[in-house]
One Martini backbone bead per residue (centre of mass of N, CA, C, O) as a GRO file, in nm:
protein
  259
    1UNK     BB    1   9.477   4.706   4.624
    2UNK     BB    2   9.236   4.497   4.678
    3UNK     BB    3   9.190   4.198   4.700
    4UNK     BB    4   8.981   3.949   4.504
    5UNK     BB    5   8.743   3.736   4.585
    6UNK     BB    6   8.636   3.459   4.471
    7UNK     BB    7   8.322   3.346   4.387
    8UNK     BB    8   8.123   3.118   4.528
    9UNK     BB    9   7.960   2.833   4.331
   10UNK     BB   10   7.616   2.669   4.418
   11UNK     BB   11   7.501   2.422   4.320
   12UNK     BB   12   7.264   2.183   4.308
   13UNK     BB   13   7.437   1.961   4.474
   14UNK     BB   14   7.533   2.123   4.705
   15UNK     BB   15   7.205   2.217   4.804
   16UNK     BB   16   7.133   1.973   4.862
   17UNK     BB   17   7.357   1.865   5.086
   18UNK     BB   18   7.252   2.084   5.263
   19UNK     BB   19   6.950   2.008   5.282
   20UNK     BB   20   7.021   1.738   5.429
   21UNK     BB   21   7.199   1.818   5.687
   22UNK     BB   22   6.972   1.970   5.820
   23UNK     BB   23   6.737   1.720   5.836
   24UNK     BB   24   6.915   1.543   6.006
   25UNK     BB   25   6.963   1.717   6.270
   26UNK     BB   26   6.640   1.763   6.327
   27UNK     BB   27   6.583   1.450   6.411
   28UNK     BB   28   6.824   1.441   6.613
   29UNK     BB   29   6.708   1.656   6.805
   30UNK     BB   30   6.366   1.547   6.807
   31UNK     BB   31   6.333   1.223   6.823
   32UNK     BB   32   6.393   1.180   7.199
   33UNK     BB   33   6.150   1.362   7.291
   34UNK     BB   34   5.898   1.146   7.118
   35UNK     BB   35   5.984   0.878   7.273
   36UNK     BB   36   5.916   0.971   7.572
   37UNK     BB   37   5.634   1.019   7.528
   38UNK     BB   38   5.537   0.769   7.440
   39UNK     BB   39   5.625   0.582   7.679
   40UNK     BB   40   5.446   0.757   7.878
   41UNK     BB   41   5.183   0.691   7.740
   42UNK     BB   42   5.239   0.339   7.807
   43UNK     BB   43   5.257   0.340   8.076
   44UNK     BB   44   5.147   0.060   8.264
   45UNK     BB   45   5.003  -0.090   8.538
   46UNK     BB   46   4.937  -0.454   8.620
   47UNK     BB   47   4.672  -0.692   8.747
   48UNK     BB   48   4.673  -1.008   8.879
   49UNK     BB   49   4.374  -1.273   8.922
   50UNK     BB   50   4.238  -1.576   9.116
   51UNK     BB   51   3.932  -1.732   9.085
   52UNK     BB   52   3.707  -1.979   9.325
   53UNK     BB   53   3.412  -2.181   9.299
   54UNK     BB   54   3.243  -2.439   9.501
   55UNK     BB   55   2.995  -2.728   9.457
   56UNK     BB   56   2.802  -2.927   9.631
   57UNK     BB   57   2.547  -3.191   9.470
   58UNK     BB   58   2.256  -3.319   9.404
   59UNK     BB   59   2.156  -3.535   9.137
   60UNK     BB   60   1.938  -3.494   8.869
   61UNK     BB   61   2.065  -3.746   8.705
   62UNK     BB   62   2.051  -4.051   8.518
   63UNK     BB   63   2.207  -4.319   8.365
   64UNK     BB   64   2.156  -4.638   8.147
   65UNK     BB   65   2.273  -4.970   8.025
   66UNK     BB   66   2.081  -5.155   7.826
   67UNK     BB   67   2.142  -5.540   7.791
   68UNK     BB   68   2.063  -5.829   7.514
   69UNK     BB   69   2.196  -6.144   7.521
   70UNK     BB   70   2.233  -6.404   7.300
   71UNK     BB   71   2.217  -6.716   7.173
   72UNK     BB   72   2.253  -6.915   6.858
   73UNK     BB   73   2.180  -7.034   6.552
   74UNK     BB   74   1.913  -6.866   6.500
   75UNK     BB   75   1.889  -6.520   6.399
   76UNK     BB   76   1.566  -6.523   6.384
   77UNK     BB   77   1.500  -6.597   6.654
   78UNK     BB   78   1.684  -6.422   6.828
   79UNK     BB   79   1.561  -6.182   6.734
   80UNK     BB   80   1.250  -6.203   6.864
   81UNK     BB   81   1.340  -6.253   7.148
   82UNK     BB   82   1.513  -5.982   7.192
   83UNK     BB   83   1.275  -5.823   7.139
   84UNK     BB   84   1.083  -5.880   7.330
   85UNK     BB   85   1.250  -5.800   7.572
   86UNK     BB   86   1.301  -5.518   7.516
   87UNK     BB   87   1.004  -5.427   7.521
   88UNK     BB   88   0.977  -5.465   7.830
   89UNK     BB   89   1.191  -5.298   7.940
   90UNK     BB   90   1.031  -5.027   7.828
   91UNK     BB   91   0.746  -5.091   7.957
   92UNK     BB   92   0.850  -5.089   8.229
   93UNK     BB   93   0.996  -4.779   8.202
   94UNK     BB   94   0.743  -4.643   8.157
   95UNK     BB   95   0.592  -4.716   8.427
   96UNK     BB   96   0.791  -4.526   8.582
   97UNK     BB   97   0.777  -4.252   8.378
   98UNK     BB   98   0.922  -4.299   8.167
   99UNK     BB   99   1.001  -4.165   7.861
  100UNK     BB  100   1.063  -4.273   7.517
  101UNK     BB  101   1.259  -4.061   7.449
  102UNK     BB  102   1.462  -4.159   7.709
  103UNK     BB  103   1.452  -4.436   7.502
  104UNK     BB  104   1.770  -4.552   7.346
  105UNK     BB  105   1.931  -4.694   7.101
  106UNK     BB  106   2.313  -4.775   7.105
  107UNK     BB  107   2.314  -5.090   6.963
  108UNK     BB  108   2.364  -5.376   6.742
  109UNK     BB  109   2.482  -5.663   6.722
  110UNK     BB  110   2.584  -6.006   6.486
  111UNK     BB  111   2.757  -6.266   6.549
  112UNK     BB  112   2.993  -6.510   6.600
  113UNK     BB  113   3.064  -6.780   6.783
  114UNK     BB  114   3.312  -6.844   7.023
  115UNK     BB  115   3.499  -7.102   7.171
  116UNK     BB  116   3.777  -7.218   7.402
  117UNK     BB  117   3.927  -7.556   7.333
  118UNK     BB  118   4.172  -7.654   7.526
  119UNK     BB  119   4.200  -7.972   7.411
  120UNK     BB  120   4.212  -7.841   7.111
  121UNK     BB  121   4.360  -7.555   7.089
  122UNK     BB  122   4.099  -7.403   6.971
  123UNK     BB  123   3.816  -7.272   6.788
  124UNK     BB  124   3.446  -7.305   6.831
  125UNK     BB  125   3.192  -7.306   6.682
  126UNK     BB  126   2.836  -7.154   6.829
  127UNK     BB  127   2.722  -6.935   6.625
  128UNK     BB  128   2.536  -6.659   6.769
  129UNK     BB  129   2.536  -6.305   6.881
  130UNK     BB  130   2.312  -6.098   7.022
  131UNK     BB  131   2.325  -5.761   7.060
  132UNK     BB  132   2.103  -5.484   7.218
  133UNK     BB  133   2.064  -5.128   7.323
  134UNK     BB  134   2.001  -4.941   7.613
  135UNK     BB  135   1.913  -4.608   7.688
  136UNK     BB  136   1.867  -4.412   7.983
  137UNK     BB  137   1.665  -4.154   8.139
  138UNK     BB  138   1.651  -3.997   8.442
  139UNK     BB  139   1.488  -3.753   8.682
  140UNK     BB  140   1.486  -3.974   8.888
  141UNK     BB  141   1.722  -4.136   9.128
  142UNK     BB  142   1.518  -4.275   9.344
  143UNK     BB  143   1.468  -4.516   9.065
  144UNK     BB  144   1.736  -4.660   8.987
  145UNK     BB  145   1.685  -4.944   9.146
  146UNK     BB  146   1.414  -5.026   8.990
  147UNK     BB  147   1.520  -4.995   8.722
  148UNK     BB  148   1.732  -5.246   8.772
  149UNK     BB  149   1.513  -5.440   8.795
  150UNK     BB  150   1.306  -5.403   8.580
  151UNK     BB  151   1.530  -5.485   8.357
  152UNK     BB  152   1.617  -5.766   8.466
  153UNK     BB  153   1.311  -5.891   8.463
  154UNK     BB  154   1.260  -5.819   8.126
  155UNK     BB  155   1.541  -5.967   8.031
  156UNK     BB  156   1.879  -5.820   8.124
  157UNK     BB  157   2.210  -5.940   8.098
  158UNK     BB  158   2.361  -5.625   8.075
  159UNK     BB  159   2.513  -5.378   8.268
  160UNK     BB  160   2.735  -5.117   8.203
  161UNK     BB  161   2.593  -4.854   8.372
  162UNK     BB  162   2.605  -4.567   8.612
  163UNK     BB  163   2.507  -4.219   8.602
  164UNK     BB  164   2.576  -3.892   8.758
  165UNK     BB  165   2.378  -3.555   8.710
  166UNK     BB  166   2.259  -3.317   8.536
  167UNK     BB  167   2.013  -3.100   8.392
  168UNK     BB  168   2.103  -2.808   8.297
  169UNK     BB  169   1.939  -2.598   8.486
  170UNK     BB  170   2.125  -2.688   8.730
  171UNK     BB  171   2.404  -2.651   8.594
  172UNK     BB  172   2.348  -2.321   8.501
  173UNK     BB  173   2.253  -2.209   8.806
  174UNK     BB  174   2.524  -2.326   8.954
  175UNK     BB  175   2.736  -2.180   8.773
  176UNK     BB  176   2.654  -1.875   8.748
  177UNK     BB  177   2.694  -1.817   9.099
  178UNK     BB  178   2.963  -1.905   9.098
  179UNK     BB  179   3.049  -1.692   8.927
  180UNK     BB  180   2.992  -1.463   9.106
  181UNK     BB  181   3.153  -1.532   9.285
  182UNK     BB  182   3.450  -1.562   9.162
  183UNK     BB  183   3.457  -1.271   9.101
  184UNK     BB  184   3.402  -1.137   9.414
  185UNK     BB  185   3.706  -1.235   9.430
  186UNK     BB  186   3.891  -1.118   9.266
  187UNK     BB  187   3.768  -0.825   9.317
  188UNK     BB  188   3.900  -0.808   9.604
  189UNK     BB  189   4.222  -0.956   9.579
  190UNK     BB  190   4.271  -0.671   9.405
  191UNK     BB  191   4.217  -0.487   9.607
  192UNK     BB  192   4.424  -0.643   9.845
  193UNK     BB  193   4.686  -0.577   9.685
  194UNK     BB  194   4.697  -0.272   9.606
  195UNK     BB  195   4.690  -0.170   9.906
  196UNK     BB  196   4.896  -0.281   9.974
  197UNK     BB  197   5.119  -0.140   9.749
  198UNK     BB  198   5.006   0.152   9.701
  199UNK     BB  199   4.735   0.107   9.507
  200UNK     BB  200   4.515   0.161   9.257
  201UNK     BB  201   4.213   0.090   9.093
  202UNK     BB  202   4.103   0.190   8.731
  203UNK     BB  203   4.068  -0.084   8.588
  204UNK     BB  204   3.947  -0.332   8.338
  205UNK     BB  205   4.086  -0.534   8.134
  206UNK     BB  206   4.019  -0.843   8.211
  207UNK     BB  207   3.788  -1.188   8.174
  208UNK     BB  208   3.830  -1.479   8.257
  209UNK     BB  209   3.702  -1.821   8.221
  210UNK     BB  210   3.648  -2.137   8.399
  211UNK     BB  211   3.571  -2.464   8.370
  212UNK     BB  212   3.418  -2.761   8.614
  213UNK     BB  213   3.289  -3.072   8.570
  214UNK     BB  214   3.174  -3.309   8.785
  215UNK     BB  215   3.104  -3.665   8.808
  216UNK     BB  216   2.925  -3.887   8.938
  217UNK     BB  217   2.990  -4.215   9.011
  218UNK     BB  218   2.818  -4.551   8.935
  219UNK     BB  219   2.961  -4.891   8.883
  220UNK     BB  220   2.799  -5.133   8.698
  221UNK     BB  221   2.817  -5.487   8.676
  222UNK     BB  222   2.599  -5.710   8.483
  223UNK     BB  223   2.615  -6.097   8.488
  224UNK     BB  224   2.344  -6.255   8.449
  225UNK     BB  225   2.064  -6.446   8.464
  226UNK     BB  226   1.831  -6.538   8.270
  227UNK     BB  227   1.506  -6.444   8.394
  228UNK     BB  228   1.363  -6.656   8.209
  229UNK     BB  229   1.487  -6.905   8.343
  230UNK     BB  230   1.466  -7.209   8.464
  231UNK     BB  231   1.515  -7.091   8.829
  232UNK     BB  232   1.492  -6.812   8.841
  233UNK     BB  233   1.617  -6.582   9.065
  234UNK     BB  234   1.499  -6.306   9.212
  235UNK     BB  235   1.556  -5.988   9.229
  236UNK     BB  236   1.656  -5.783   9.445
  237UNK     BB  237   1.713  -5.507   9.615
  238UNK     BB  238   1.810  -5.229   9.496
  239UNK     BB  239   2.126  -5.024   9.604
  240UNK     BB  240   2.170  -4.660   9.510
  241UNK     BB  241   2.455  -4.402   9.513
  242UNK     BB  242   2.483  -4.127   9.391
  243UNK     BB  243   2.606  -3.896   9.537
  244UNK     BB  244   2.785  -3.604   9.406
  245UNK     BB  245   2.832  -3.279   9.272
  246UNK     BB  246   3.112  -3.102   9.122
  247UNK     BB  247   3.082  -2.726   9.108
  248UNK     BB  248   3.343  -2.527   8.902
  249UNK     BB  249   3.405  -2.179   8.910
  250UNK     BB  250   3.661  -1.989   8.710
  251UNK     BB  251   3.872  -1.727   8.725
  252UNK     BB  252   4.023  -1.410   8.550
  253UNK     BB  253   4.234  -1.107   8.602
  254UNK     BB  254   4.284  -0.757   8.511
  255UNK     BB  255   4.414  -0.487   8.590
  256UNK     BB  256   4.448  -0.112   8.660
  257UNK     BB  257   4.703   0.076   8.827
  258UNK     BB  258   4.773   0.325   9.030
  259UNK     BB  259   5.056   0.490   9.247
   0.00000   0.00000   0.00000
């Protein structure tokens, strides 16, 4: 008579355990296989390339800074002594086209001065000095040098500075213009490089610009005499050279590749 073989009896805890072990088995299995697909479609081929664009031009736009320094004891004469000098030097560039608009307060201190007396190796109170500031613009640099004799005429005798540059529009229609030329080329460095490699260009990835714009400048320090003294000599003349602006628009572009 054969031997009965007593049935082996299957718990909860065995029954878990048997499809614990098939679930991780087939994720073992199929794991591999979702990963490769994953990297194959994210893989991509990325060209990057820059370029810019130049261009001198000449400015049209000048700035300058007139100041009227007064001395003395009385800080209310001083007051309308120098009122009245900064009226005429802004009548002064009014008669010559510049807009009321166009000039503008930028300074104004009153303050004691001292001077240092060597022999007594102090410093000695001479009472107050004030100071005074336009700013002008004009949009004709033509008149740089008018303006700067008219003003010192009006009797400015501190000229702190002179600057050219653009003027809103000339600057933005310049620069705009670099932007395509410059884009036109970065796409092109990149059409020109893909040849070489032996791939195409699929797409445009990314593209961005950078900005440079420098000014030319002329920078005058006027400290003369007060042009309303008696014996004061009549300025010359005076000869200003603009020079030019250099604008430049500077691009950077990224491509997508394939072959």
């Amino acid at each position: 008579m054969a031997e009965k073989v007593p049935a082996v009896e299957t718990g909860p805890i065995a029954l878990a355990l048997i499809v614990a072990a098939l679930l991780f088995s087939g994720a073992f299995y199929f794991a591999p296989q979702k990963a490769i697909i994953s990297s194959t479609q994210d893989a991509r081929h990325m060209l990057s390339v820059s370029a810019d664009s130049q261009k001198e031009i000449a400015p049209d736009k000048v700035e300058m800074t007139f100041s009227v320094v007064s001395r003395g004891q009385d800080p209310a004469a001083m007051q309308t002594e120098n009122d009245a000098k900064l009226r005429a030097i802004k009548d002064s560039l009014m008669q010559l086209g510049i807009p009321s608009s166009n000039i503008q307060t930028v300074g104004y201190s009153l303050d004691r001065y001292q001077e240092y007396n060597k022999t007594s190796a102090v410093y000695e109170d001479k009472g107050y000095q004030l100071y005074n500031s336009l700013r002008v613009v004009s949009y004709d640099v033509s008149q740089a040098g008018t303006m700067l004799k008219s003003a010192v005429a009006g009797g400015a005798n501190d000229v702190s500075g002179i600057s050219f540059g653009l003027s809103d529009k000339l600057r933005d229609s310049t620069y705009n213009a670099l932007l395509q030329t410059a884009s036109a080329q970065a796409k092109a460095k990149a059409q020109s490089m893909a040849t070489a490699a032996g791939v195409s260009i699929t797409a445009l990835s990314s593209m961005n610009e950078g900005y440079s714009y420098y000014s030319a400048k002329s920078n005058v320090n006027y400290r003369g005499m007060d042009s309303s003294a008696a014996g004061a000599v009549p300025s010359p003349e005076i000869s200003v050279s603009a020079g030019t602006v250099m604008v430049t628009a500077q691009v950077s572009a990224t491509y997508e590749v394939a072959g």
